[in-house]
Structure formats: C-alpha cells, structure tokens
C-alpha positions in Angstrom: 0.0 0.0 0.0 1.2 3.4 -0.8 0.7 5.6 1.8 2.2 8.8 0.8 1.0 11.4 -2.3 2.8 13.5 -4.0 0.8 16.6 -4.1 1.8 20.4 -5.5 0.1 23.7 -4.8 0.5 26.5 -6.9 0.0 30.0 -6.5 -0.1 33.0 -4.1 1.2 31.9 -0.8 -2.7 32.3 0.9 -3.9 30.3 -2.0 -1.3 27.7 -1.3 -2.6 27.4 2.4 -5.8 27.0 1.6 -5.3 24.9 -0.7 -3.0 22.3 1.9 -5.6 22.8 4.5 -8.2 22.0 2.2 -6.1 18.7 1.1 -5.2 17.8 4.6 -8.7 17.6 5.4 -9.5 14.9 2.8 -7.0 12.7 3.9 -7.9 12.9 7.3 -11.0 11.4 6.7 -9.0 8.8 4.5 -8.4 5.3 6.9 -7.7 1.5 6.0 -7.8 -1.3 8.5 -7.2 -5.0 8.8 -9.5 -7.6 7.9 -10.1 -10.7 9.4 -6.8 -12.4 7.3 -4.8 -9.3 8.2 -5.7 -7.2 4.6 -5.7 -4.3 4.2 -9.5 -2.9 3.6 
C-alpha cells in the first residue's frame, strides 16, 4: 500500500494554504484497516 501522495500547490502563498488545508482535510478522513486475514481494507 502506498501511503504517501505526491501533491503540489500553486499560487499566491494564501492560496497555497488553503489549498493544503483544504487537502489535509481529505486525507484525514482517508483510513484502511485490517480484515479478518490481516488485509488491508
């Protein structure tokens, strides 16, 4: 499983922060767990 993303933000620096905060906030939400034969789900 690949757990990091390569992600770029372009733009004025307060467009850039929103724009992080705004992608941080996706990924937050993002989970996996184990199943019952230990795979990933």
């Amino acid at each position: 499983m690949n757990v990091v993303k390569d992600v770029t933000f372009e733009g004025a620096i307060i467009q850039q922060v929103r724009s992080t905060i705004d992608y941080l906030e996706t990924q937050v939400s993002e989970h996996s767990f184990l199943g019952e034969h230990g795979q990933t789900q």
